[in-house]
N, C-alpha and C positions, 0 to 999 in steps of 0.2 A: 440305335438305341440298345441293341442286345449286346453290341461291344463296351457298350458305357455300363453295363448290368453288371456283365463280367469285368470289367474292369474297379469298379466299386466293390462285387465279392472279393474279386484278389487283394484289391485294397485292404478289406475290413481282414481280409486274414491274414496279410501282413501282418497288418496292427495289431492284433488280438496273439499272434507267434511274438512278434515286438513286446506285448507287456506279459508275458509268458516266461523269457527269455530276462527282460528286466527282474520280475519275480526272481527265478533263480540265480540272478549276480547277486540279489537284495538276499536271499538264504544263505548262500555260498558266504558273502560276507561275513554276513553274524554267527555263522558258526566257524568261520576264520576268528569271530574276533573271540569267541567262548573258547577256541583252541587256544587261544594267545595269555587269555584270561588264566583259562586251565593251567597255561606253563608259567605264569607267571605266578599263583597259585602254590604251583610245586615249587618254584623256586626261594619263596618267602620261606614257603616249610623248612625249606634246605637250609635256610640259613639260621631262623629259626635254632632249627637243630643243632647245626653248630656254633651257635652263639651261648647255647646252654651246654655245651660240650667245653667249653671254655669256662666256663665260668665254672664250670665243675670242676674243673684240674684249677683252676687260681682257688679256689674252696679247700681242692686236697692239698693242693702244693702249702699252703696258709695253716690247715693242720696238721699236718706234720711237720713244721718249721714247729708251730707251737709245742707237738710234742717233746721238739728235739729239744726247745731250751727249757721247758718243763726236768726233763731228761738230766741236763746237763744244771742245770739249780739245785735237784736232788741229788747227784754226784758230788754237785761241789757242798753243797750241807753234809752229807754223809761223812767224808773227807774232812772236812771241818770239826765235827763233831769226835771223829777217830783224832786229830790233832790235838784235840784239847781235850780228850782221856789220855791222852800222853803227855801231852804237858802237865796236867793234872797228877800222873803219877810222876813224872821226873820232879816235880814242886815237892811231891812231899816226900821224895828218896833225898832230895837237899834236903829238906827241914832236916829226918833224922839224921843225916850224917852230919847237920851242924848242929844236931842237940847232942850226939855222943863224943 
């Protein structure tokens, strides 16, 4: 009977280390899976990030296209405008030399 005593202590404390030992696979996990959470986490950031980092240079690269042809509309009006004050004087340097 005193071996069966001892034998059921060592049992229950088997058991009792056994759900001890279960506990910390069942911890260890969840904060595996909060690390994994975490990095995956960082990782959306990260993209995130550069997904607005893109779309910020398609933004710039888009404004500055527009300025250029902004740019080059006013050059060419400008030039336009200089052509035809010169046309406009060569019109009427004809008119007098064919009024005299």
């Amino acid at each position: 009977q005193k071996e069966q005593v001892e034998w059921i202590e060592k049992e229950s404390t088997l058991q009792s280390r056994i759900k001890k030992l279960e506990e910390e696979k069942l911890q260890l996990e969840s904060s595996s899976k909060a690390r994994d959470q975490s990095s995956a986490e960082i990782d959306n950031a990260r993209l995130k990030e550069a997904s607005a980092v893109m779309i910020s240079n398609v933004i710039k690269r888009r404004d500055n296209a527009m300025k250029e042809q902004v740019f080059r509309n006013w050059a060419s009006q400008a030039q336009k405008s200089k052509h035809l004050n010169i046309v406009k004087g060569m019109a009427k340097e004809l008119n007098s030399t064919r009024e005299k």
